[in-house]
C-alpha positions in Angstrom: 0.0 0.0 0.0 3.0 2.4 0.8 4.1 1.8 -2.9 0.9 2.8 -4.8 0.6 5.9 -2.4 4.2 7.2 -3.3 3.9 6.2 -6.8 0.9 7.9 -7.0 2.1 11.0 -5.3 5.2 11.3 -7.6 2.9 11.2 -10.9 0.4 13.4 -9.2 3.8 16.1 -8.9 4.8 15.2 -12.1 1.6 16.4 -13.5 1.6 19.5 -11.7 4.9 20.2 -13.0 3.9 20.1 -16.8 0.6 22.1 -16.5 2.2 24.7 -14.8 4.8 24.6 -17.9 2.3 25.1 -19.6 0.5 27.7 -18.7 1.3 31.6 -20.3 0.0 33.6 -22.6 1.0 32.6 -26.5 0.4 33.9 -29.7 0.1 30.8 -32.7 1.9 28.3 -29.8 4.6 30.4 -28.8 5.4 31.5 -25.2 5.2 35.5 -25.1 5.1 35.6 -21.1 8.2 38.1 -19.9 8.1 39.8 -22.8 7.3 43.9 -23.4 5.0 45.4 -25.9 3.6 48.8 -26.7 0.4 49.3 -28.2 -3.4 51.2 -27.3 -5.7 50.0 -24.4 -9.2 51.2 -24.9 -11.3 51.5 -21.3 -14.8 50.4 -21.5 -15.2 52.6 -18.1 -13.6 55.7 -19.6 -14.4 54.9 -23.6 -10.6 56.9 -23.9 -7.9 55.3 -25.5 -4.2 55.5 -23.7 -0.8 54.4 -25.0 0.6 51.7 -22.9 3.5 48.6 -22.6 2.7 45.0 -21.6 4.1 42.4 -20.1 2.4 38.9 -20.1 2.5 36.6 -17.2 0.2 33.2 -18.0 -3.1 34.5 -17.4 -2.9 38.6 -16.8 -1.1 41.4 -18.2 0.8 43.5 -16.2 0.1 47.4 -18.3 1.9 50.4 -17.8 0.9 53.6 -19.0 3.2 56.7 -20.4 1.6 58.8 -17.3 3.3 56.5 -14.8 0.4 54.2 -14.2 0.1 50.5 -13.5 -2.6 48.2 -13.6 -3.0 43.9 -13.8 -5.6 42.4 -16.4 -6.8 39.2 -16.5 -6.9 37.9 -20.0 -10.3 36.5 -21.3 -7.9 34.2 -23.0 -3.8 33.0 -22.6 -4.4 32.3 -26.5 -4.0 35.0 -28.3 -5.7 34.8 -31.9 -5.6 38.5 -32.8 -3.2 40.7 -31.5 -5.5 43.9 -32.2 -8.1 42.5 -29.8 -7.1 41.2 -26.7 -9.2 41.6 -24.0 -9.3 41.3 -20.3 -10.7 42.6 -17.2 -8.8 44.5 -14.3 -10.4 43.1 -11.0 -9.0 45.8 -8.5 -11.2 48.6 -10.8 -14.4 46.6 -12.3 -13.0 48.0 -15.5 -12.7 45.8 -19.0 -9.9 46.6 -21.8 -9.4 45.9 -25.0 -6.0 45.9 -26.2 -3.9 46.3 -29.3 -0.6 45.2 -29.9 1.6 46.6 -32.3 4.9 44.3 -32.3 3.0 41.2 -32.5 1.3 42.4 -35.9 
């Protein structure tokens, strides 16, 4: 009985492992987490575009605006299809965005 248990334990980690490998956000299957890119956010609360850089990390989107703000979106989606509408929702404000990427054109 010890023997399943810790067999079962060590495939349980394994499996862990790879999903959290595989996690991030990606754009036609490749990894774009840690990387920075400029582009336009548009505000559904303010209906006001604002310049901004990204930074993906699996699931949100850490954006920083020229003015010296910060905010953290969750993405709708870690697959990105089109890079001129990704959206996602920042929790801390009840606010949704839609985002446009330029270097991923």
């Amino acid at each position: 009985m010890k023997r399943e248990t810790k067999y079962f334990f060590q495939i349980f980690t394994l499996l862990i492992v790879f999903y959290s490998f595989s996690l991030g956000a990606e754009y036609y299957g490749k990894n774009i987490d840690g990387i920075i890119f400029d582009g336009v956010a548009y505000s559904y609360s303010t209906g006001r575009y604002y310049y901004f850089w990204v930074e993906f990390d699996n699931e949100e989107g850490n954006i920083y605006f020229s003015n010296g703000g910060k905010i953290t979106i969750t993405l709708d989606d870690e697959e990105i299809e089109d890079p001129t509408s990704i959206s996602g929702y920042d929790y801390k404000h009840s606010v949704f965005w839609e985002l446009e990427i330029n270097d991923l054109k």
